[in-house]
C-alpha positions in Angstrom: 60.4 45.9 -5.7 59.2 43.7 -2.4 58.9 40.4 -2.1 57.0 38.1 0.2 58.6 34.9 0.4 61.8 32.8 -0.9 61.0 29.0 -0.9 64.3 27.0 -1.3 62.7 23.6 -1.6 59.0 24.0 -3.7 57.5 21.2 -5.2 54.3 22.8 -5.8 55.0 25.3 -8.7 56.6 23.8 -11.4 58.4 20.4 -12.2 61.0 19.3 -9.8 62.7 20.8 -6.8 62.6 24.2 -7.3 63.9 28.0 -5.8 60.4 30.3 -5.6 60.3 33.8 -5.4 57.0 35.4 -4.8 57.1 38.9 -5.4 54.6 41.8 -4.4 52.5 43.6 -6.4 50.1 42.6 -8.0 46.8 44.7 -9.9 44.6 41.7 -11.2 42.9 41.5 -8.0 41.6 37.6 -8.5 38.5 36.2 -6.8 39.5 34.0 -4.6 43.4 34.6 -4.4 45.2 32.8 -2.4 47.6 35.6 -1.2 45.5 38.6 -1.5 48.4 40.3 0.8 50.6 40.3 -2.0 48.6 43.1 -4.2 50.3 45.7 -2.1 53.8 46.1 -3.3 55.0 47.0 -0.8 54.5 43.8 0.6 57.1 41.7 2.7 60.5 42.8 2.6 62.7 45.5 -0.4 64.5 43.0 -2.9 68.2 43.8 -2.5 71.4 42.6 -3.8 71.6 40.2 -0.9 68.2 38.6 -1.9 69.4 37.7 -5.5 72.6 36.4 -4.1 69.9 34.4 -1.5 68.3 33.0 -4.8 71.4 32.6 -7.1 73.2 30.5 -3.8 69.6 28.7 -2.8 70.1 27.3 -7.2 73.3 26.5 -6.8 73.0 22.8 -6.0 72.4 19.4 -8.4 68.8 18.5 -6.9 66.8 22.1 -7.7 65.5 22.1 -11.2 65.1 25.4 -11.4 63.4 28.9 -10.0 59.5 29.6 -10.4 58.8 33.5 -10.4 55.3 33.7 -8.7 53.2 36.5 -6.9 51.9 39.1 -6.2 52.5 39.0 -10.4 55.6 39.4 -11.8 55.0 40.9 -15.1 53.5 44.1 -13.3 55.7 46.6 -15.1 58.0 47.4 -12.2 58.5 43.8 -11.4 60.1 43.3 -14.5 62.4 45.9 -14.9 64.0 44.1 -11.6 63.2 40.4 -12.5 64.7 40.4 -16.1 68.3 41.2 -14.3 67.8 38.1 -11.6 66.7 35.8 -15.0 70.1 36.7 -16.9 72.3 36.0 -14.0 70.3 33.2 -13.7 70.4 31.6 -17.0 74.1 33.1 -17.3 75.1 31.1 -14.3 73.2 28.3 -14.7 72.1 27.1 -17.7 71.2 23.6 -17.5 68.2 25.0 -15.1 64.5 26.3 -16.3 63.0 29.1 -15.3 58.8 29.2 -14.4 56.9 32.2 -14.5 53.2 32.6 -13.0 51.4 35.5 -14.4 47.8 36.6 -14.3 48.0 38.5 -17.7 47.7 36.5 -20.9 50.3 36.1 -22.8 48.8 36.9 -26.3 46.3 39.7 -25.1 48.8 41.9 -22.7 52.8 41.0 -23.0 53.5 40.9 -26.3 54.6 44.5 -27.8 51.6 47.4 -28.4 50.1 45.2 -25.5 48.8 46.8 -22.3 51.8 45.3 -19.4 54.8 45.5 -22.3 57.4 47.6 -21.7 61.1 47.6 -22.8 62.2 44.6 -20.5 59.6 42.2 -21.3 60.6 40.8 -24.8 63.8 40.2 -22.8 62.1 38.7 -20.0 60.1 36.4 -21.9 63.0 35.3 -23.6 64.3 33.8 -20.3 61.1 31.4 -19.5 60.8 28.2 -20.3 57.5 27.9 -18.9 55.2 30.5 -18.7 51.5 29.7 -16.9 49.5 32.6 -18.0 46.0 33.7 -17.1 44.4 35.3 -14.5 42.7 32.9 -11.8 39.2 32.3 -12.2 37.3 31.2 -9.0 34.3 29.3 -11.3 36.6 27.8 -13.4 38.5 26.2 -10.4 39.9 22.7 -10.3 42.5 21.2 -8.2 42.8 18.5 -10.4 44.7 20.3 -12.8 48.8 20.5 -12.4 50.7 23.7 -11.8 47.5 25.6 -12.0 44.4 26.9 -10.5 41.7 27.4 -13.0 40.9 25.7 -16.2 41.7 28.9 -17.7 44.8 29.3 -17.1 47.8 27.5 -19.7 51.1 26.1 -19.1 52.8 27.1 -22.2 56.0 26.1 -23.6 57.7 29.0 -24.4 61.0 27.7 -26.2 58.4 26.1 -28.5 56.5 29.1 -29.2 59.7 30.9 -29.7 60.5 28.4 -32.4 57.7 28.4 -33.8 55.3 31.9 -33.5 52.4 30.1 -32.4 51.7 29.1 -28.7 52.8 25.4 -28.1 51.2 24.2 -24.5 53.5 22.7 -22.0 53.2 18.8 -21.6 54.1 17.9 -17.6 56.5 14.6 -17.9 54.5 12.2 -15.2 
């Protein structure tokens, strides 16, 4: 896997001060993306063992909230067979932090098993996320009104809710 970019101090995508890792790769090909660069995966630089001791290092202090996975998309098949390992350590080492994931695919049409992007890491994966902001980015249905996404499409869902309870339970942004 390649990624493009490690922010250590990101406001923009999700709650609080946040570790983001945009990874490359990326096949939904969005109108109007706002990294186009990051559909090639090989993209930006080969994620090594160093870069996940960058990320686990850049979480370890009081003030970041968490780490947002962004792209590129990580749920591309090969992105997740390396991102589910960085979410255990992550959630092994520090638990009192959340974990955001971006992805362009919906979560009920193409994650969940017999769907299109599952493979044998995603259940896992998912199980990590406390928010998951799903849909793909929809240039008409743009608003930058809208918090922690692009288009009106796209949801913030709550996925220790939906866990709990099978259905998909949005995510409510504390303000």
């Amino acid at each position: 896997m390649y990624y493009g970019n490690i922010k250590k101090y990101d406001i923009a995508d999700g709650e609080g001060v946040r570790v983001s890792l945009f990874v490359s790769g990326c096949t939904n090909h969005c109108k109007g993306c706002f990294q186009q660069e990051t559909w090639d995966f090989r993209f930006g630089k080969p994620y090594t063992e160093e870069t996940e001791q960058e990320i686990l290092q850049a979480l370890d202090h009081e003030y970041i909230q968490g780490l947002t996975l962004l792209g590129g998309e990580p749920f591309e098949p090969e992105n997740q067979r390396v991102l589910v390992h960085l979410l255990k350590k992550v959630k092994e080492k520090y638990p009192g932090k959340d974990i955001w994931s971006y992805t362009g695919f919906v979560l009920d049409k193409d994650l969940l098993p017999g769907q299109r992007k599952h493979t044998e890491v995603t259940d896992e994966m998912l199980s990590y996320l406390d928010v998951l902001v799903d849909g793909p980015f929809m240039l008409d249905r743009k608003n930058i009104s809208l918090e922690f996404r692009g288009s009106e499409n796209q949801r913030l869902i709550d996925m220790n809710k939906t866990r709990q309870t099978g259905k998909i339970v949005l995510y409510h942004v504390d303000n």
